[in-house]
N, C-alpha and C positions, 0 to 999 in steps of 0.2 A: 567594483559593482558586479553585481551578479545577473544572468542574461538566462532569468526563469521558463518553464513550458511549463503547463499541465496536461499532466498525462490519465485521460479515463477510460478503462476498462469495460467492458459493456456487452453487455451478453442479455438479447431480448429484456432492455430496460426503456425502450425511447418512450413510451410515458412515463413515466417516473422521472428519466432523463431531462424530456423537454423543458419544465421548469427548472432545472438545475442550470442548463445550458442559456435561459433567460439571465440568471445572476452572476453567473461566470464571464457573460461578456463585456461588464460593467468594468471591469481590472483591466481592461486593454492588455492582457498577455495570453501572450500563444497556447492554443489549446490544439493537444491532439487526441482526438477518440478513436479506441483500439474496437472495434466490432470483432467479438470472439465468439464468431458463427453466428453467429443469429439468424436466426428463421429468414424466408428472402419479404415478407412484408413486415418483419420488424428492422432488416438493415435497409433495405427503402426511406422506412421513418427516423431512423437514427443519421442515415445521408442527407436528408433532408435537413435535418437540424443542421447539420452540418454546415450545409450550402447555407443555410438562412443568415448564421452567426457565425460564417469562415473562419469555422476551424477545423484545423486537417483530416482526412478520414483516412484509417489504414481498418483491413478487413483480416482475419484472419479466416480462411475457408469451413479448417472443421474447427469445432469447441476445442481447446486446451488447457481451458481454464484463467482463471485472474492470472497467475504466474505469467504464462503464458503470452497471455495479452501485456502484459507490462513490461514484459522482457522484448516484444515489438514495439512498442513506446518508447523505449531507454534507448535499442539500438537508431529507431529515428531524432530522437533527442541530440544523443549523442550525433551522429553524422550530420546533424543540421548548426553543431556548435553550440549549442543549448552549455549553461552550466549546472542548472539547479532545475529538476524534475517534481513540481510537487503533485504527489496521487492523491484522488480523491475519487468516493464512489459515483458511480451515475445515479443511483435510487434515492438519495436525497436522505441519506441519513446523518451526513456531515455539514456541517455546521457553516458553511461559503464565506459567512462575515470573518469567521476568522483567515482569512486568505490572508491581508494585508500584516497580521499578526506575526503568520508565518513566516514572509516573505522579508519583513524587517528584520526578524534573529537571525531568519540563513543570513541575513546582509552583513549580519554584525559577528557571526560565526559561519564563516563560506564552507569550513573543513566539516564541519559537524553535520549528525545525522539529526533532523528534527522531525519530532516523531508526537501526535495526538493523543494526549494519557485523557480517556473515555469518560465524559461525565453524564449518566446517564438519570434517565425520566423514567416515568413509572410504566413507558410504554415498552420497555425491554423484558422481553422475555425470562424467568427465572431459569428456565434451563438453559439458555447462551450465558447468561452472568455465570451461572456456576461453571459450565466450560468453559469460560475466560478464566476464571480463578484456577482448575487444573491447570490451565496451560503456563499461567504466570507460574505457577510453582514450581513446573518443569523450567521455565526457562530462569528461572532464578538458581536452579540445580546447575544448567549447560551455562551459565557465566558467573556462576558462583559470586552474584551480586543482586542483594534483596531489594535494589532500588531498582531494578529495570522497570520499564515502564511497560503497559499494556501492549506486548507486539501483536494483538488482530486485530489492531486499529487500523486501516488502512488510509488516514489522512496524516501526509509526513510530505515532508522536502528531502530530497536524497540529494548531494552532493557528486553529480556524477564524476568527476576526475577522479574520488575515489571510492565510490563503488561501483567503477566498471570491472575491476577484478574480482570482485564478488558473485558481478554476474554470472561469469563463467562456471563459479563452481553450484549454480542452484539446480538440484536437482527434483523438488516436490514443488509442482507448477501448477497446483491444483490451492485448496483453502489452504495447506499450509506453505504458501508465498510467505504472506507476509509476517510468518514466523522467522522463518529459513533464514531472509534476506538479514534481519535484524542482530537474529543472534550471530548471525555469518559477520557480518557489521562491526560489529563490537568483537567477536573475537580478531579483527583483521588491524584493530585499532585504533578505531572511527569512532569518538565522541558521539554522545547520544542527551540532546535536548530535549527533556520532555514536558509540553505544554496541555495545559487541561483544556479540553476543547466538550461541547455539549455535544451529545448522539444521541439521534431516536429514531426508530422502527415506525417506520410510515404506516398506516393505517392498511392504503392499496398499494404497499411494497412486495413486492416480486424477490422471494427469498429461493436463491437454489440451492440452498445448504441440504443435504441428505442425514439427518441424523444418524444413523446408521455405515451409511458409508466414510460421511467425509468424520465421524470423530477417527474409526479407523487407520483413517490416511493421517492423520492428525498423530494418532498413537505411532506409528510409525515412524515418525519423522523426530520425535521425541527419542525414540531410540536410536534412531541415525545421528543426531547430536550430541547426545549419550554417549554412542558410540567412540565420536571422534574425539572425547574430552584429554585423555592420553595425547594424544595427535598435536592438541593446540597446546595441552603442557612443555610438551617438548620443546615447542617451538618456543619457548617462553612468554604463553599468554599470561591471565590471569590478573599482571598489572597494566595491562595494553591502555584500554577504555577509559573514559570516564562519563556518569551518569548525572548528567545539570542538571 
């Protein structure tokens, strides 16, 4: 048996939050909310939530980003004995029903990384589609396997007993987390399940994506995996993974 938490990220979202945190309490398991900075009357109302539907509050003081906030979610996960972390956003883009979905595969695949491949409505934006599609391409380059799934999904199950080593090596804590972690994942040997899950762009969603800057950080990080392709050859990647 596997002994789940949810872990959410949250950065000036608790309306948008609030009803997310209504359906999340319906699953009877442990939730902990990462407040990464938020304004002092947006962590007020995100506490609040908190206290209403007892689930854990940890704060980070200044922004660091999703990375960031997730990376103080796993380390309390992990020290509280948790074994299976699944993320999901606070702004209501993710799809909640399929919780119990998730939570049956990790049951039936404890090792593996399960991971939300995006089925999207007509309220998604054309220019984030086409930068998801960059990015799949690149990271179909950095694991040289054309079936990865959509890594800027941010609703998965991570298997912490083995991706706590992974932690250690993530260095881009900003939007490209949940690239980093994935392909880091799968280079490290960690099976990757990918489940189609619906997403959509909330009408009064709260986006802090910077066009400009964070594709940038994005490009970057693309090259930093690039980078280390040699690295994980050596090591004899390549046949590590496999993509369900």
């Amino acid at each position: 048996m596997i002994k789940p938490i949810i872990i959410i990220p949250c950065f000036n979202h608790a309306d948008n939050f609030a009803p997310v945190a209504d359906k999340l309490c319906k699953f009877n398991t442990p939730v902990v909310v990462v407040d990464d900075g938020s304004t002092q009357t947006q962590s007020k109302k995100i506490k609040n939530i908190c206290i209403k539907y007892n689930f854990f509050y940890l704060k980070n003081e200044k922004n660091g980003g999703k990375g960031a906030a997730m990376l103080t979610g796993f380390r309390f996960a992990i020290d509280q004995g948790f074994t299976h972390a699944l993320q999901i956003d606070a702004d209501g883009q993710h799809d909640v029903r399929d919780i119990p979905l998730f939570f049956k595969i990790a049951t039936s695949h404890p090792d593996d990384l399960i991971i939300g491949n995006p089925v999207y409505d007509e309220s998604a934006p054309k220019s984030r589609l086409i930068g998801r599609k960059i990015t799949n391409f690149w990271v179909m380059v950095e694991t040289f396997n054309k079936r990865m799934p959509d890594t800027m999904c941010g609703f998965r199950v991570y298997p912490l007993k083995f991706i706590e080593p992974v932690l250690k090596t993530i260095k881009f804590k900003r939007m490209g987390f949940d690239i980093e972690i994935v392909v880091k994942a799968y280079r490290k040997g960690i099976n990757i399940i990918s489940v189609p899950t619906k997403v959509i762009y909330p009408k009064n969603g709260v986006s802090h994506f910077n066009g400009f800057r964070d594709n940038f950080y994005i490009s970057l990080l693309h090259t930093y995996l690039c980078a280390l392709i040699p690295l994980w050859l050596i090591r004899g990647g390549r046949d590590y993974a496999k993509i369900k």
